[in-house]
N, CA, C and O of each residue as an XYZ file, in Angstrom:
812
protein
N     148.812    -94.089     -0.553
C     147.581    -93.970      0.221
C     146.957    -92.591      0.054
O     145.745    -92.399     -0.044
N     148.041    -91.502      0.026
C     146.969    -89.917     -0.008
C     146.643    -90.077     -1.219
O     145.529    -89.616     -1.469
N     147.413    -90.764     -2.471
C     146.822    -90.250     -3.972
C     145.841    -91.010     -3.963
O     144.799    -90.535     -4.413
N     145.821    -92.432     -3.460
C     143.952    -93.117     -3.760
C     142.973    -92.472     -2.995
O     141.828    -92.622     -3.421
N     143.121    -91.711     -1.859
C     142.181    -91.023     -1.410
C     142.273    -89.882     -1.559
O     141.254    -89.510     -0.977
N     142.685    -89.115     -1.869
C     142.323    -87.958     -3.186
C     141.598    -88.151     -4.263
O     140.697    -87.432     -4.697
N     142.110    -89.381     -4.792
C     141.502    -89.575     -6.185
C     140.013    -90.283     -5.831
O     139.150    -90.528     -6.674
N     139.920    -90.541     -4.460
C     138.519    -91.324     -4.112
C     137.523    -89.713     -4.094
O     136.717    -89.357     -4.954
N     137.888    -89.029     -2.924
C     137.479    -87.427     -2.907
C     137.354    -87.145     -3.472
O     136.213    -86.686     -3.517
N     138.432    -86.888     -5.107
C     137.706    -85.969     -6.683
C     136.482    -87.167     -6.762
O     135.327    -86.777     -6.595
N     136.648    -88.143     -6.933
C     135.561    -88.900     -7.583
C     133.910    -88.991     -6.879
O     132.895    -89.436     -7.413
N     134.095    -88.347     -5.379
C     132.621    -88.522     -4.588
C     132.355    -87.094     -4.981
O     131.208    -86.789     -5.306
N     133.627    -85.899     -4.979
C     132.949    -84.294     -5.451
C     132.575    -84.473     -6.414
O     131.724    -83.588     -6.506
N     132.546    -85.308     -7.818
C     131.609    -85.411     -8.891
C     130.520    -85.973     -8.918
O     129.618    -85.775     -9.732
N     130.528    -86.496     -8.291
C     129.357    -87.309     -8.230
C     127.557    -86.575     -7.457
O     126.535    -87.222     -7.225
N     127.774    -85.283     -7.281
C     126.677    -84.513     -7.016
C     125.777    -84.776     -5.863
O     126.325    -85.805     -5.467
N     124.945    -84.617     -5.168
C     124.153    -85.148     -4.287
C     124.382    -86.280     -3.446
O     124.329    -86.557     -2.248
N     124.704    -86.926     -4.729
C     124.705    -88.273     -4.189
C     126.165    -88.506     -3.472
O     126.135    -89.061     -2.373
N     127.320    -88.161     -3.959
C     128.791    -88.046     -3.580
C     128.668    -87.201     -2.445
O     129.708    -87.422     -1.826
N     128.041    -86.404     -1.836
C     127.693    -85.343     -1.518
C     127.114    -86.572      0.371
O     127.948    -86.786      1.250
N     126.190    -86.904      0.426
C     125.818    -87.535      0.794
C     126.256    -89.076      1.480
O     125.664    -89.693      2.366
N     127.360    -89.407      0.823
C     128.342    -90.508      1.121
C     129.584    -90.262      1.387
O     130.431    -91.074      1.758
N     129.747    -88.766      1.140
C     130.607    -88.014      1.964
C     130.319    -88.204      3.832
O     130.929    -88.695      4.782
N     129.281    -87.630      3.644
C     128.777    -87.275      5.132
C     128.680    -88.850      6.083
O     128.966    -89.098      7.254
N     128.178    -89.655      5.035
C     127.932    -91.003      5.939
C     129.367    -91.581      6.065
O     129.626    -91.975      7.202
N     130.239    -91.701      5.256
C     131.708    -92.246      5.533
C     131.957    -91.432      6.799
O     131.795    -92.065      7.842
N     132.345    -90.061      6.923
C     132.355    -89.440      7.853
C     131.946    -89.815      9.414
O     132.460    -89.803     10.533
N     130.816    -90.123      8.837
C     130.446    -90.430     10.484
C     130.805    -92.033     10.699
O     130.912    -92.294     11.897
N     130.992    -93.040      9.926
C     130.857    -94.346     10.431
C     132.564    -94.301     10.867
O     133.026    -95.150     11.628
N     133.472    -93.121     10.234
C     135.105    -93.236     10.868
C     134.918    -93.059     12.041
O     135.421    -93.888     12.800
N     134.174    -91.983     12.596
C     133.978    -91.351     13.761
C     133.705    -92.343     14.698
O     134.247    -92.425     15.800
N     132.762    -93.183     14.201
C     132.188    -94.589     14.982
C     132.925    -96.081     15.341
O     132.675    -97.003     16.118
N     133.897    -95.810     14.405
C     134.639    -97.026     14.165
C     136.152    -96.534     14.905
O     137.113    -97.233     14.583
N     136.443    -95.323     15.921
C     137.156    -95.155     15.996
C     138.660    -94.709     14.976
O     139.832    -94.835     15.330
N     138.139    -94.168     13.644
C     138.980    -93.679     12.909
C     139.328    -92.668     12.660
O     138.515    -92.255     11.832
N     140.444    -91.529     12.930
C     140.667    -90.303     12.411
C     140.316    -90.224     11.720
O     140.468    -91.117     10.886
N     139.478    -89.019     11.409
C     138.710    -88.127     10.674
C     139.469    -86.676     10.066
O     138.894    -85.708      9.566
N     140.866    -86.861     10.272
C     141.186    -85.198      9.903
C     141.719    -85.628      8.679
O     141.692    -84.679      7.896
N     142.266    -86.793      8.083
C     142.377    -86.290      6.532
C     141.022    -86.617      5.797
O     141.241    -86.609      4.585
N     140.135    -86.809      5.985
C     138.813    -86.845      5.313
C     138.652    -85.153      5.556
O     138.647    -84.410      4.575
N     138.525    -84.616      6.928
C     138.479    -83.287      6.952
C     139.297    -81.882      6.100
O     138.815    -80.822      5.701
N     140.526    -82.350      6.048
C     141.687    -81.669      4.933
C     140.918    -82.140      3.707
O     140.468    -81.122      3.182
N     140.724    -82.722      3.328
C     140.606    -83.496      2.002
C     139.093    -82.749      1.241
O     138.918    -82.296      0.110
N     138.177    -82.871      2.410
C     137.105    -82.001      2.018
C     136.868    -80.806      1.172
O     136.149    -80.542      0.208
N     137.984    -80.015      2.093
C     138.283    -78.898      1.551
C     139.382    -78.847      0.385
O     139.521    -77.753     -0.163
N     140.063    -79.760      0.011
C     140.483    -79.359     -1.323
C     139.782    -80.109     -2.160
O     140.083    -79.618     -3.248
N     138.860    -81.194     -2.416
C     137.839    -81.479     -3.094
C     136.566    -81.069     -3.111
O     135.911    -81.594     -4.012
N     135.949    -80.267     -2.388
C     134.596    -79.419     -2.419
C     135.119    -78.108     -2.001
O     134.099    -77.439     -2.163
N     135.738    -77.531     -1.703
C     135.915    -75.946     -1.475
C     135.845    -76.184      0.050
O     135.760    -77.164      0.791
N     135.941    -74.452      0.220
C     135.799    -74.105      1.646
C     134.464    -74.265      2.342
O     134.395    -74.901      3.394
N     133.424    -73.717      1.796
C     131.924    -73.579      2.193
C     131.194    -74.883      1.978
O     130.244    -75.102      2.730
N     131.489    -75.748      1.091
C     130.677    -77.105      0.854
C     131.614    -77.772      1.620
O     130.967    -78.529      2.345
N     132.830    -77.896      1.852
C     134.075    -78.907      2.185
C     132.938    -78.901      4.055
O     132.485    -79.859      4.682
N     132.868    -77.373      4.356
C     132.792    -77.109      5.886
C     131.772    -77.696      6.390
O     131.720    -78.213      7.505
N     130.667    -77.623      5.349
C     128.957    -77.479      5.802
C     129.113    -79.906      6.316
O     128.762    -80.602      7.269
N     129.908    -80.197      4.796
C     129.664    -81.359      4.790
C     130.194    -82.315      6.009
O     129.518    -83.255      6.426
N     131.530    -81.954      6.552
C     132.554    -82.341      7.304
C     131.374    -81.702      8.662
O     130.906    -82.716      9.181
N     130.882    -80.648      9.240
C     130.121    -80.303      9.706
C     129.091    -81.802     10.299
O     129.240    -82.427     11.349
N     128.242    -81.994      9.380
C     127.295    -82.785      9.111
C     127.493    -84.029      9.290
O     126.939    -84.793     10.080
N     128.293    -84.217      8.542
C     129.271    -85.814      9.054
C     129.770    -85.940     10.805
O     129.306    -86.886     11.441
N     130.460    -85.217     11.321
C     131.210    -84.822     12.287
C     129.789    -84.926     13.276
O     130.075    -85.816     14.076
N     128.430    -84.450     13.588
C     127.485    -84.266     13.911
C     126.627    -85.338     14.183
O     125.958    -85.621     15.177
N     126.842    -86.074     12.698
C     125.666    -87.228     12.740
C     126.848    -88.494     13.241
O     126.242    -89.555     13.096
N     128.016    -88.735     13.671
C     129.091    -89.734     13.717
C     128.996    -89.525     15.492
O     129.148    -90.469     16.267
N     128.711    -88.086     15.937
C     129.151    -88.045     17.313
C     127.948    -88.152     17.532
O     127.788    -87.786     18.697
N     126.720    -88.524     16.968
C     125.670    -88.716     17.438
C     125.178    -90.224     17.695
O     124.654    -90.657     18.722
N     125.493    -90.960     16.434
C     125.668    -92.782     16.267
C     126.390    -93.144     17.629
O     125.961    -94.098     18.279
N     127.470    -92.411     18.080
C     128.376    -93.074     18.904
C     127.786    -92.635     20.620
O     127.781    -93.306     21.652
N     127.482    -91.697     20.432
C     126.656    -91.523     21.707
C     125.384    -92.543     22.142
O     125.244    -93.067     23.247
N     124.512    -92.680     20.994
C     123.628    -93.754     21.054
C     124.219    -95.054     21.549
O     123.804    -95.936     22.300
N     125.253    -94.878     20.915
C     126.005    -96.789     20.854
C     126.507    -96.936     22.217
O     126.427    -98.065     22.702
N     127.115    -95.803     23.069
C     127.327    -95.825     24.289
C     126.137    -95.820     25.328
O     126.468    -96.340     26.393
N     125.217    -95.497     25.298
C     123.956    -94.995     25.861
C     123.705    -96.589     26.013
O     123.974    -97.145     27.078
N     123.019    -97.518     24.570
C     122.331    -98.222     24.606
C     123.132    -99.871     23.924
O     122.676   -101.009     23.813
N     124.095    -99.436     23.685
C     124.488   -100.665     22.834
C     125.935   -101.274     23.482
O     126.129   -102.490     23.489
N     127.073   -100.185     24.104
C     128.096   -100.602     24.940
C     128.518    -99.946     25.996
O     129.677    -99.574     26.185
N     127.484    -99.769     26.796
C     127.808    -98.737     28.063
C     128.900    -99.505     28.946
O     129.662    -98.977     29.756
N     128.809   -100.975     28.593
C     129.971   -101.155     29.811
C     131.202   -101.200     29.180
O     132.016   -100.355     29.553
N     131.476   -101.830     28.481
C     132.990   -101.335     27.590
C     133.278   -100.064     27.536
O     134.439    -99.781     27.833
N     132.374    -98.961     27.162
C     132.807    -97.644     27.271
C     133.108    -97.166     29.112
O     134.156    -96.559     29.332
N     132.419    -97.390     29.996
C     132.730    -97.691     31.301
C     133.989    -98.114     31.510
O     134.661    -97.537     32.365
N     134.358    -98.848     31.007
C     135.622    -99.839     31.052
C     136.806    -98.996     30.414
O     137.848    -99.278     31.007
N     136.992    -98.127     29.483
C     137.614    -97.760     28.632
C     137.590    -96.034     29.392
O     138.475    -95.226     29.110
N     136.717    -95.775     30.123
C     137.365    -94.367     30.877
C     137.856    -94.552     31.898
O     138.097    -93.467     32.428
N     138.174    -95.437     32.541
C     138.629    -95.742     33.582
C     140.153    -95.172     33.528
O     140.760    -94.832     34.543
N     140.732    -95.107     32.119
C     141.833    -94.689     32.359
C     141.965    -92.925     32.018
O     142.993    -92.429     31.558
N     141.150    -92.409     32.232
C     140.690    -90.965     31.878
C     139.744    -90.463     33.437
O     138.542    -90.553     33.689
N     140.757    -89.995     34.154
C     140.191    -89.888     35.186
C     139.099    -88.437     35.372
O     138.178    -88.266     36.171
N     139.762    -87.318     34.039
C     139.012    -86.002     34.070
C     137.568    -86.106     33.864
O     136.697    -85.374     34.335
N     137.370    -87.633     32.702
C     135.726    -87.479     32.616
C     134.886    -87.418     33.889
O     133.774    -86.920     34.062
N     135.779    -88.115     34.822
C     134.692    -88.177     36.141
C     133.722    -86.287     36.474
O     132.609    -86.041     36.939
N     134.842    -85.364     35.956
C     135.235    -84.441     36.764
C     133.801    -83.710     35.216
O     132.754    -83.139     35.523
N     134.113    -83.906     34.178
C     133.200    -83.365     33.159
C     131.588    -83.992     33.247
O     130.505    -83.482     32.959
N     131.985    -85.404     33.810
C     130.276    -86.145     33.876
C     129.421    -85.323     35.005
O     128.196    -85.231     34.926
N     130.041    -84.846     35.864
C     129.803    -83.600     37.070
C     129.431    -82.849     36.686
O     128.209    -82.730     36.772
N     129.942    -82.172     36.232
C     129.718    -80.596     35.426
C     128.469    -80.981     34.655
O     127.318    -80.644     34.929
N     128.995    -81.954     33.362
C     127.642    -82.064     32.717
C     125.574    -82.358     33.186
O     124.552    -82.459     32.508
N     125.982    -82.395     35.075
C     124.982    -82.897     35.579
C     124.301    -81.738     35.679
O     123.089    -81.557     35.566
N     125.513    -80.655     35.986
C     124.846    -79.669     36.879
C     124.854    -78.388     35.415
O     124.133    -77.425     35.678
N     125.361    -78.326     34.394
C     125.326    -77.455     33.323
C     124.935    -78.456     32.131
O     124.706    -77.450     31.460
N     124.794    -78.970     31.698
C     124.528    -79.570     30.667
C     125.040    -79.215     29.517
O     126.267    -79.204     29.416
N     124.107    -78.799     28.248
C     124.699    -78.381     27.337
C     126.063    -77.635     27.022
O     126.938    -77.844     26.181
N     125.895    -76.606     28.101
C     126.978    -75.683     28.476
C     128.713    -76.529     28.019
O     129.375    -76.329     27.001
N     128.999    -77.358     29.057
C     129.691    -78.509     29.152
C     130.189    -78.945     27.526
O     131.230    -78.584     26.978
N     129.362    -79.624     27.084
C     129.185    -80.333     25.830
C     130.185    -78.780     24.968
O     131.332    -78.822     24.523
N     129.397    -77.785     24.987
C     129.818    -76.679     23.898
C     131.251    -76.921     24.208
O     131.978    -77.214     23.260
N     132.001    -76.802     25.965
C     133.217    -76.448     25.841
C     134.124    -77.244     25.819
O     135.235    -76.765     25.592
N     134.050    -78.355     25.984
C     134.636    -79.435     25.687
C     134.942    -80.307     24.484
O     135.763    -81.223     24.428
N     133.868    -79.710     23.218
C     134.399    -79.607     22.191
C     134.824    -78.105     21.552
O     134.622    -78.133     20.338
N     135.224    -77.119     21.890
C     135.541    -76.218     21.898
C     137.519    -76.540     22.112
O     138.448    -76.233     21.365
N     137.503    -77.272     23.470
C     138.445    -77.346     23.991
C     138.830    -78.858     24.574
O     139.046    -79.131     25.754
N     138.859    -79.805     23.396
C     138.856    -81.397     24.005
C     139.396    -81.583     25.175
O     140.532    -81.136     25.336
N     138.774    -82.241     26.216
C     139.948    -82.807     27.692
C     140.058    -84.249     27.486
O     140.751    -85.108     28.031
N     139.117    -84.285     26.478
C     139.338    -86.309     26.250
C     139.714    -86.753     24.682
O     139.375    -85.787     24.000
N     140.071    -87.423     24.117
C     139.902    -88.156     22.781
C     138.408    -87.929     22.417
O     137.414    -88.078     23.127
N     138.512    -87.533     21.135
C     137.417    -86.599     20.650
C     136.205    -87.711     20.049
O     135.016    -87.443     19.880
N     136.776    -88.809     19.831
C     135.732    -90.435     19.379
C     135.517    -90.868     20.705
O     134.328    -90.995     20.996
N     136.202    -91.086     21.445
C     136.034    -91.490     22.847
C     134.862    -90.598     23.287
O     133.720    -90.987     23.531
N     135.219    -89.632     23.334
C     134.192    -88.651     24.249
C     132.701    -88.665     23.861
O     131.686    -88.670     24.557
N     132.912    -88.670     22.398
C     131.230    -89.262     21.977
C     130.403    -90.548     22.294
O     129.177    -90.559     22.401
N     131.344    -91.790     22.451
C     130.519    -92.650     23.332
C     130.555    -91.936     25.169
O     129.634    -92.369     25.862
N     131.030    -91.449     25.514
C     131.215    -91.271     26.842
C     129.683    -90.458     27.378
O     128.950    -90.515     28.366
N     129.725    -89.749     26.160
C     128.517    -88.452     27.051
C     127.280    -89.759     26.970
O     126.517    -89.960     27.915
N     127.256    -90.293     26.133
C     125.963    -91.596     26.141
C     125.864    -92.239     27.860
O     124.889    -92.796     28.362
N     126.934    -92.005     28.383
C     127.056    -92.132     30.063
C     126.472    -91.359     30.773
O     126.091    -91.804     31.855
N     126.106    -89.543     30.354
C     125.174    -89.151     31.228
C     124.013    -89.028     31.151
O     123.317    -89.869     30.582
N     123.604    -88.114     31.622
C     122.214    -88.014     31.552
C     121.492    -86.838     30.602
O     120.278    -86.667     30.498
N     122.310    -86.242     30.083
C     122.062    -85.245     28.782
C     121.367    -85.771     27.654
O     121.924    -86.530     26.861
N     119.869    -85.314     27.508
C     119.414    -85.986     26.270
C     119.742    -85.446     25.027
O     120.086    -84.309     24.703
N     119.550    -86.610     24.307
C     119.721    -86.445     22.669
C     120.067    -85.195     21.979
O     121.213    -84.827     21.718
N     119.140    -84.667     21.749
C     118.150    -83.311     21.120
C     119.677    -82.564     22.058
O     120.565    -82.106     21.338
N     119.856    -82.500     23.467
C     120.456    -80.962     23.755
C     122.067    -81.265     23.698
O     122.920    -80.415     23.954
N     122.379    -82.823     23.262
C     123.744    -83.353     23.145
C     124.286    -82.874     21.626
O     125.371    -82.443     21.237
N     122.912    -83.178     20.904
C     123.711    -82.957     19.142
C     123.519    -81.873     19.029
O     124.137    -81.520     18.025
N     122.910    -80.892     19.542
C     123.239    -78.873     18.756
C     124.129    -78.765     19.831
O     124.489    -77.591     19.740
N     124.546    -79.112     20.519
C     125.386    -78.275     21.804
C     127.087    -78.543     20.784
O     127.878    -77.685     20.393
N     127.140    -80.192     20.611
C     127.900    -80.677     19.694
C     128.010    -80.333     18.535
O     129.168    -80.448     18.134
N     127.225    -79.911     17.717
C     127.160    -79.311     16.158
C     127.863    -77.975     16.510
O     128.714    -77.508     15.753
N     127.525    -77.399     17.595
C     128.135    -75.818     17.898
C     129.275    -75.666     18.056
O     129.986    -74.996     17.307
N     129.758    -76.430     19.349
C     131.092    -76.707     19.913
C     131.821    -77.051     18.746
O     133.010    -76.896     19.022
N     131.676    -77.478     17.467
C     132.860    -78.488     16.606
C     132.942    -77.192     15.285
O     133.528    -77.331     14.212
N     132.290    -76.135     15.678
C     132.250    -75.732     14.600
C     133.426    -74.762     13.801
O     133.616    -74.249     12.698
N     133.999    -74.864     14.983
C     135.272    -73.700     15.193
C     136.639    -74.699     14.851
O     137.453    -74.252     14.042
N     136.787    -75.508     15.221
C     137.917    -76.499     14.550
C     137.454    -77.064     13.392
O     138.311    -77.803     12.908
N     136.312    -77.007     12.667
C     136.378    -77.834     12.335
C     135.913    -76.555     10.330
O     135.473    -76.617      9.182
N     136.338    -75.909     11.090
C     136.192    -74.906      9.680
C     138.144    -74.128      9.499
O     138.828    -73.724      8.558
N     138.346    -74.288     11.097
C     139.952    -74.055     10.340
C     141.052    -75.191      9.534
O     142.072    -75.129      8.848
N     139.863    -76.552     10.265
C     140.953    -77.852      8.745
C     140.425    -78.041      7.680
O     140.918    -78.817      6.862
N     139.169    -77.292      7.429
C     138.671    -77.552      6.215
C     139.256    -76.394      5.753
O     139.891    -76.766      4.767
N     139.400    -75.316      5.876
C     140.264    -74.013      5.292
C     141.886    -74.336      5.121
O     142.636    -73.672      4.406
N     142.170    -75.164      5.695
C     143.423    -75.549      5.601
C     143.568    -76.321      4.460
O     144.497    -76.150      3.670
N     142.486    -77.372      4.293
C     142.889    -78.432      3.034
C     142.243    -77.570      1.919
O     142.612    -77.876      0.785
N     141.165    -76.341      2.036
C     141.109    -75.989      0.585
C     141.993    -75.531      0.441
O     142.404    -75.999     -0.620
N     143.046    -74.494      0.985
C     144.293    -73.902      0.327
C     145.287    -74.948     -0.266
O     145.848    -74.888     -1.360
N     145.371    -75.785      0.555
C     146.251    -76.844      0.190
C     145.890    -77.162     -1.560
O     146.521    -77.233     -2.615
N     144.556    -77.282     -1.115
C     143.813    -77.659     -2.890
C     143.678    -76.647     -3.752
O     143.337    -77.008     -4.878
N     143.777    -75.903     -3.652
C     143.819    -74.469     -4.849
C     145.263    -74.527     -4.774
O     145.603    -73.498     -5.357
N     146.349    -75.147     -4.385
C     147.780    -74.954     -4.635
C     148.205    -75.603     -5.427
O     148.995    -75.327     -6.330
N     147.473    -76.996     -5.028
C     147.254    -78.212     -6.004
C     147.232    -77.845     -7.296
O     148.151    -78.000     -8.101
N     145.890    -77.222     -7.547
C     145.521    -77.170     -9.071
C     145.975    -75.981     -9.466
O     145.796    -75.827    -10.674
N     146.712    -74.687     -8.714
C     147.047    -73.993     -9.627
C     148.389    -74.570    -10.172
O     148.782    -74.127    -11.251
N     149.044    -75.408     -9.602
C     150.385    -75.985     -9.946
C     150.358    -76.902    -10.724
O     151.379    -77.381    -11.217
N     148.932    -77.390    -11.021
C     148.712    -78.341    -12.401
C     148.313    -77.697    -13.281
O     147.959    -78.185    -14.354
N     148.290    -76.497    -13.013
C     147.507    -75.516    -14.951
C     146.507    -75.289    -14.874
O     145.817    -75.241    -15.893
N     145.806    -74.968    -13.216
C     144.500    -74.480    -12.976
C     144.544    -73.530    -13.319
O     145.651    -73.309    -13.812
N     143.387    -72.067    -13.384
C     143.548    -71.110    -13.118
C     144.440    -70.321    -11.971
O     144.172    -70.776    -10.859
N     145.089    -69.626    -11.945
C     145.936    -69.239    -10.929
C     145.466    -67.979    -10.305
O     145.399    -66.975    -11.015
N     145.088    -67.916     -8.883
C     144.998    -66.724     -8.175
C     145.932    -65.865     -8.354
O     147.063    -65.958     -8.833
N     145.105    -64.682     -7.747
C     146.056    -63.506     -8.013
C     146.479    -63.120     -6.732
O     145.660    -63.215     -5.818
N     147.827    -62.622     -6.452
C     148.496    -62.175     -5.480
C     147.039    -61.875     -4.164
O     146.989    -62.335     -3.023
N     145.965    -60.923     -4.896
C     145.151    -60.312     -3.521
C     144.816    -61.495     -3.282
O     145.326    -61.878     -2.229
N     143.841    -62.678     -4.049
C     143.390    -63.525     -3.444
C     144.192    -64.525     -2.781
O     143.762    -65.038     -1.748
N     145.013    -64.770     -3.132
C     145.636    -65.315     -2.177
C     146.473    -64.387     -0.479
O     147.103    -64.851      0.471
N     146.134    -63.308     -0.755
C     146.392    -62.777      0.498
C     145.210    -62.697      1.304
O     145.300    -62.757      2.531
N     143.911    -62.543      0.615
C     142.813    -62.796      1.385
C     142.445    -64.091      1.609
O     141.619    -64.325      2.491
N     142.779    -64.713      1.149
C     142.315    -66.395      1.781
C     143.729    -66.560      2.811
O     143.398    -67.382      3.665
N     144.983    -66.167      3.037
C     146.145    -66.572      3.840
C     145.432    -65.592      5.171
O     145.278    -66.168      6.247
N     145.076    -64.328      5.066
C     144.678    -63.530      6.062
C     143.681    -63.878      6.929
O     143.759    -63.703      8.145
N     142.154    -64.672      6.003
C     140.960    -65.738      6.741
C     141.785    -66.882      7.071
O     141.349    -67.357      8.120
N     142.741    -67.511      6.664
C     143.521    -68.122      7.501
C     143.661    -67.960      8.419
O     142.920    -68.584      9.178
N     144.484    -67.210      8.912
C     145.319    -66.866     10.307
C     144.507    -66.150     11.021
O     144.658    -66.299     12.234
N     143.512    -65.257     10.622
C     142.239    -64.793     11.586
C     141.261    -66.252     12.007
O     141.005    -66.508     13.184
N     140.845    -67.011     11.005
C     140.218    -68.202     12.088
C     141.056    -69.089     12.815
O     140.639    -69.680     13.811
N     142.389    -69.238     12.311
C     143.585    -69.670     13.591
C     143.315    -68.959     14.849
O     142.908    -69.594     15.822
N     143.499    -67.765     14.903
C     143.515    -66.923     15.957
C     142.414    -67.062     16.860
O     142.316    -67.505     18.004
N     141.576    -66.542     16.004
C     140.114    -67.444     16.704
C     139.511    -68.278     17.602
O     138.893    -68.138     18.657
N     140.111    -69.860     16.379
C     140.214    -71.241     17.508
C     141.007    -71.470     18.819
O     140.771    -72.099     19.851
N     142.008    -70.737     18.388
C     143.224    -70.590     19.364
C     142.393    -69.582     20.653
O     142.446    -69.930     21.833
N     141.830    -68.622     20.312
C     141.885    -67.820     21.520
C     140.018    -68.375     22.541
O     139.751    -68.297     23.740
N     139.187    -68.859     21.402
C     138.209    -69.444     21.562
C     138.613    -71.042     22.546
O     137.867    -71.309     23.489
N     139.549    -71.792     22.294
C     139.977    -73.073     23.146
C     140.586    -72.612     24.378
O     140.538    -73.342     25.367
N     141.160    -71.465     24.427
C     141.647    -71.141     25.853
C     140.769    -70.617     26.946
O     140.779    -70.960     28.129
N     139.788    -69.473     26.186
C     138.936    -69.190     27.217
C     137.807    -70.610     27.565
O     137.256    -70.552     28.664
N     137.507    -71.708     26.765
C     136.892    -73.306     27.014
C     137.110    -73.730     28.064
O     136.385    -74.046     29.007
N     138.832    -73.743     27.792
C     139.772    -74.684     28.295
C     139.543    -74.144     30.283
O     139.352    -74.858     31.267
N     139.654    -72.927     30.182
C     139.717    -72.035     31.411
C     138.434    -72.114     32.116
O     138.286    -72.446     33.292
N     137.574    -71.795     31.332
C     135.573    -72.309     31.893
C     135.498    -73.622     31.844
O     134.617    -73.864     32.670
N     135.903    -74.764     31.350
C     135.819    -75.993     31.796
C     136.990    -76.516     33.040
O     136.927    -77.668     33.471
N     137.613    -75.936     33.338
C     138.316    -75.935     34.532
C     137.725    -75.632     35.728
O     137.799    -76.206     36.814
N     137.119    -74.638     35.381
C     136.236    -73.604     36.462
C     135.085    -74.725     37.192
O     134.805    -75.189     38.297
N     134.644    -74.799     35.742
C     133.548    -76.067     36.143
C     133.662    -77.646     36.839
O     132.991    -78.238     37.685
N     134.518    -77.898     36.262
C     135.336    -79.026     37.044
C     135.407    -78.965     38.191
O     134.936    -79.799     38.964
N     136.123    -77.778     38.551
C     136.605    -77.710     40.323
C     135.795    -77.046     40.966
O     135.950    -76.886     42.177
């Protein structure tokens, strides 16, 4: 299963624009369909690099939590109704989100309190429009979602230097292990202070 979807990934990174582009839409219809999204996210990054892997997974991640918000809003508000019932914190975030809005949205994907597909039909439950749901969301995701794409490009430059790629040199690979563990640190210290202001807000 990882080598056909690897070998699916080299084959959409060649494919230019257009691969480029059906990247982003697979992306979002997993998101929609209830499918993990983190080895498409790893995968990004060792088939497009760090900076294209990020921007695309980005974009995807954006336009998927946006489909699913709609779909909750207008297409299954009562099944999604039905399906938090066993998530008693959203009550406590649909609150917050009344009285902060966007705010909310940033830290809660900053710092998930719910299932991260779930939560995108859920906000379609309040009253946060469109427009201030998807940049609040594009913002909030941006910080996890550049340390698994940094994760799968290293993974992928390990790959190919171990097949007879060009091989980094000792610095570069200490400077890409060092932007490692500095955007670890980051996410890590960025989800706690979330985690701590969406608490705040809650209670």
């Amino acid at each position: 299963m990882a080598e056909t979807l690897r070998a699916a990934l080299d084959a959409v990174a060649g494919m230019g624009p257009a691969g480029s582009a059906a990247f982003v839409l697979l992306y979002a219809l997993c998101c929609v369909a209830f499918v993990p999204a983190v080895v498409l996210t790893l995968g990004a990054g060792a088939a497009f690099g760090l900076v294209k892997g990020f921007l695309l997974v980005w974009a995807g991640a954006t336009l998927g939590a946006c489909l699913a918000f709609l779909a909750g809003r207008y297409l299954l508000r009562d099944w999604v109704t039905r399906r938090l019932e066993r998530f008693p914190a959203f009550r406590a975030v649909s609150r917050a989100v009344a009285r902060e809005g966007w705010r909310v949205v940033v830290l809660t994907r900053l710092s998930p309190v719910l299932p991260f597909i779930l939560l995108n039909y859920a906000y379609g439950l309040t009253a946060i429009p469109l427009r201030e749901y998807a940049w609040a969301s594009w913002l909030g995701m941006a910080p996890g979602t550049l340390l698994y794409v940094w994760v799968g490009a290293a993974a992928g430059e390990a790959v190919r230097a171990g097949a007879g790629g060009r091989a980094r040199t000792p610095a570069e690979w200490a400077f890409f292990g060092v932007g490692l563990l500095a955007t670890l640190g980051a996410v890590t210290l960025v989800g706690r202070a979330a985690k701590r202001a969406l608490a705040e807000e809650a209670a």
